[in-house]
C-alpha positions in Angstrom: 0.0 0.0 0.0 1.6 3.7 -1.1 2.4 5.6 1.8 0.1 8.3 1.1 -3.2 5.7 1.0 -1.6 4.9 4.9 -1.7 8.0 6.1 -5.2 8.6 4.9 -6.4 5.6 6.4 -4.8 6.4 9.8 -6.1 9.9 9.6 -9.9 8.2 9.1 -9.5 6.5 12.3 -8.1 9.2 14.2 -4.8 7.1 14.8 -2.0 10.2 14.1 -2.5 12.7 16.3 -0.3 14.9 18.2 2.3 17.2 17.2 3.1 17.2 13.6 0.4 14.5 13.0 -3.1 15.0 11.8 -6.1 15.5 13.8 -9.2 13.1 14.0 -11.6 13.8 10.4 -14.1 15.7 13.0 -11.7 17.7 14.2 -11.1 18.6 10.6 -14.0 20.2 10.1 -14.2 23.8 10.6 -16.5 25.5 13.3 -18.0 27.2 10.4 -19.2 24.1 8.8 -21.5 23.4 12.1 -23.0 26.6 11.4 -24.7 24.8 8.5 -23.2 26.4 5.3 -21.3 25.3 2.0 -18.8 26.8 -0.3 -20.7 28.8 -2.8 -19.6 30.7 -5.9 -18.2 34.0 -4.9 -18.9 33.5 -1.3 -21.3 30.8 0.7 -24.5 29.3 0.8 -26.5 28.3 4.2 -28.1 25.7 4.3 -31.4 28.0 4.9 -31.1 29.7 1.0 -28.9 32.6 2.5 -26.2 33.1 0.2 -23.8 35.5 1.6 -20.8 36.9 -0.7 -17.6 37.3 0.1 -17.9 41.1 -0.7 -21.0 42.8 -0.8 -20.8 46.5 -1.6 -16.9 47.2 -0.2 -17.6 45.2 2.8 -16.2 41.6 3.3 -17.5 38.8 5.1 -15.8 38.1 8.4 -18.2 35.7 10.1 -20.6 33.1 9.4 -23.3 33.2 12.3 -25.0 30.0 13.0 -28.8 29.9 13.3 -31.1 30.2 16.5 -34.5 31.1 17.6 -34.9 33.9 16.1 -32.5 34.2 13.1 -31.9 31.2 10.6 -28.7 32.3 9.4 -26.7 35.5 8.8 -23.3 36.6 8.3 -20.9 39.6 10.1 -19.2 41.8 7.2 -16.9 45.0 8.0 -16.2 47.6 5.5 -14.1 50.8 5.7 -12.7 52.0 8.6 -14.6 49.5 10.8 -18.2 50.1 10.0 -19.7 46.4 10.9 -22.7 45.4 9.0 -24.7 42.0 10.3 -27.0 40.3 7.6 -29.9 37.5 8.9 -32.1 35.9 7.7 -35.6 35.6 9.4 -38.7 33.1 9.6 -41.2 34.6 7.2 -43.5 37.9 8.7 -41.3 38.1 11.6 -39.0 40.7 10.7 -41.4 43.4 12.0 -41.2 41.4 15.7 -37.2 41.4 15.5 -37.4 45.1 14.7 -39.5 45.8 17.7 -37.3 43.8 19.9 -34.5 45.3 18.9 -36.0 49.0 19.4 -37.1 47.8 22.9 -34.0 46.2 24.2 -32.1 49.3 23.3 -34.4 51.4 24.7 -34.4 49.3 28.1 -30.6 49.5 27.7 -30.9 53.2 28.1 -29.5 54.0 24.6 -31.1 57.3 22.9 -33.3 56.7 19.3 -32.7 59.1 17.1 -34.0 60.1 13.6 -31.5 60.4 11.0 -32.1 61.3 7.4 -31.1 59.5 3.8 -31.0 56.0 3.8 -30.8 55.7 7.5 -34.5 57.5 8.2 -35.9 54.2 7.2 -34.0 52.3 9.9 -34.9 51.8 13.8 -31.4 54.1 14.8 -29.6 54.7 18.8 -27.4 56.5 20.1 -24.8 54.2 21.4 -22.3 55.9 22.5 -22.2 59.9 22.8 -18.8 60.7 25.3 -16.3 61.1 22.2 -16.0 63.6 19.9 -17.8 61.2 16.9 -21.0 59.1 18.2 -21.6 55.8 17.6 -24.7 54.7 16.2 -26.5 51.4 15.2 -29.5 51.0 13.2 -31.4 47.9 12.1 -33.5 47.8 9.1 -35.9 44.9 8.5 -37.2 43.7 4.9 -40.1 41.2 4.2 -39.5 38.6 1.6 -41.8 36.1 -0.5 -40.7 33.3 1.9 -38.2 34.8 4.6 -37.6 38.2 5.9 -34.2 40.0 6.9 -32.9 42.2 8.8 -29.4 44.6 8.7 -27.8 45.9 11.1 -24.9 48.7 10.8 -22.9 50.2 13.2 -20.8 53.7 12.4 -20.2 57.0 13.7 -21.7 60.2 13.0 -21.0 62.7 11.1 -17.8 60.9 10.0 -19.5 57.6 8.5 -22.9 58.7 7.6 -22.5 59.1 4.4 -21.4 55.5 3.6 -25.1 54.5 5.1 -26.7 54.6 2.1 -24.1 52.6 -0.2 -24.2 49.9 2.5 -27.6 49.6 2.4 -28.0 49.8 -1.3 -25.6 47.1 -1.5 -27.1 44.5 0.8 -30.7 45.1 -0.3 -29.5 44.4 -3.7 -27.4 41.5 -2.6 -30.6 40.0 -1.1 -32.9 40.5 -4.1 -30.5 38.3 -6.4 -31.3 36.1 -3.7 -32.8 33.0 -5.1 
């Protein structure tokens, strides 16, 4: 038997492990893959439908979130100068309920709503930080689908990152109506 068929036979049953060996196969399997994806073209594919790209807009995919109660899948993306963006995916006609959860958590948090204009008027937006010279702010928009709905979430500072609000936005809503 070639030495190469050995090895792979030992690594099946988990019998080289240690340092320099090779782990048992589950060990081999990335955390990610437990969050219930695949390798897609251009990015990823949960196994809900949610197709997440590596890059959408100029943000890239940093994390794959793994489903729960609420969300079915999503993924974490950062773009310039650390604005985060988090896109989920939702059981169908709840994305109104996540919105309100959201807008009550914060405001039980003690976090001050505020109304912002251009892209980000259409979002549920706080306050999150106010003692520094730019403020942080997060807002959460939700979207209703055929057969799921989805939220985004974005955290940035004003004034400073306000005006890349409405790129992001434009970006991921388009990203989720080539959604299949």
């Amino acid at each position: 038997m070639r030495l190469a068929a050995l090895i792979s036979v030992f690594a099946a049953v988990g019998l080289l492990t240690g340092p320099g060996g090779f782990a048992p196969a589950r060990a081999q399997v990335p955390p990610e893959k437990d969050a219930g994806w695949q390798s897609d073209v251009g990015g990823l594919r949960h196994f809900t439908g949610l197709r997440c790209p590596d890059m959408i807009g100029s943000y890239y995919r940093i994390k794959v979130m793994e489903g729960n109660e609420v969300s079915l899948a999503g993924c974490i993306y950062t773009g310039r100068d650390g604005v985060t963006a988090v896109l989920r995916k939702h059981i169908e006609s709840s994305g109104r309920r996540e919105a309100l959860a959201f807008s009550r958590s914060y405001k039980a948090a003690g976090f001050e709503p505020i109304k912002l204009s251009g892209a980000a008027a259409s979002g549920i937006s706080f306050r999150t930080r106010s003692w520094t010279p730019t403020s942080l702010c997060e807002t959460l928009w939700y979207f209703s689908g055929a057969k799921a709905d989805f939220t985004l979430w974005l955290s940035y500072t004003l004034p400073t990152q306000e005006i890349e609000v409405g790129p992001a936005v434009a970006a991921f809503t388009g990203a989720l109506a080539s959604q299949n």
